[in-house]
N, C-alpha and C positions, 0 to 999 in steps of 0.2 A: 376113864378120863381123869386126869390131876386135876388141882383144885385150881390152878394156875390156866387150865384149859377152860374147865368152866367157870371161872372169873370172866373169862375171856368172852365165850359164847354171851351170859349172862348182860355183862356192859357193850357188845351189839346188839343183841335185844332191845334192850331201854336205849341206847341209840337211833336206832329207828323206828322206834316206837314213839319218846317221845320228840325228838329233834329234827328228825327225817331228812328231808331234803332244805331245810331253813337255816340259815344263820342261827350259829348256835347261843347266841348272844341274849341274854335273858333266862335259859332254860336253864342256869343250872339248878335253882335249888330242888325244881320240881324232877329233874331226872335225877339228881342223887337221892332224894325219897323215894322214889321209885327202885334205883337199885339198890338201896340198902332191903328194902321190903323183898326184891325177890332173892337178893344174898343169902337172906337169912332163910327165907322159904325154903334155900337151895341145901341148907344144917350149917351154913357158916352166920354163924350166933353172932362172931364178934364184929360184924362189920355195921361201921357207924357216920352219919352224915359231920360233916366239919366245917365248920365255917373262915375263914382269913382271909387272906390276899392272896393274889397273883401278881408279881409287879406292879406294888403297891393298889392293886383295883380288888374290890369284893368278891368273893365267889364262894361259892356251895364246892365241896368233891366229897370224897370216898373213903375212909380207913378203914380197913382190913388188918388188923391185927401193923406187922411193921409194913404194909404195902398203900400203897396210895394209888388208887381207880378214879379217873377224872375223865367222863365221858362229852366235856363241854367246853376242855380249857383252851380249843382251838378257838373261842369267840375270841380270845388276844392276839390279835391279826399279826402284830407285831412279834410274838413269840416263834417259839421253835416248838409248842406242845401239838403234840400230834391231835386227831380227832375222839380217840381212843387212847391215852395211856393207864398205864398200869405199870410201877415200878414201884420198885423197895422206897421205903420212908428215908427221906433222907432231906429233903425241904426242897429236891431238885433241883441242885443249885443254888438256893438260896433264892428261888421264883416263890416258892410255896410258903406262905408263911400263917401257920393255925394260932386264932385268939386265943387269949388266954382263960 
């Protein structure tokens, strides 16, 4: 399995585990705690919870070294983030944007 595979298994997991069939609206901090905990269980050491925006709104996601895992960001009804993403660091556009 690549590590990009089980990235992948990993954040459905914690997807249905803790978000399930609800509005994901609320959950993130506690499922990105969640997946960082089993990340690392999984030997990827560097993956770390983040706090910023989402078009301009608060939220919890995921770093993974240069990759961003965001198992919640579909609660922004208004976006285009899927239910599950996982992509390269890049601020996505300019949607993501991490405190300082």
């Amino acid at each position: 399995m690549t590590e990009i595979e089980k990235i992948q298994q990993i954040a459905e997991q914690v997807r249905k585990e803790v978000v399930g069939e609800f509005d994901p609206n609320g959950f993130c901090k506690d499922a990105s705690d969640y997946l960082v905990e089993l990340l690392k269980k999984a030997g990827l050491q560097q993956a770390r919870m983040v706090h910023g925006t989402v078009g301009g709104l608060t939220h919890w996601w995921v770093r993974l070294d240069n990759t961003l895992i965001d198992v919640t960001g579909d609660q922004f009804h208004n976006s285009r983030i899927p239910p599950i993403l996982i992509t390269p660091w890049d601020g996505w556009d300019g949607l993501y944007v991490e405190d300082e």
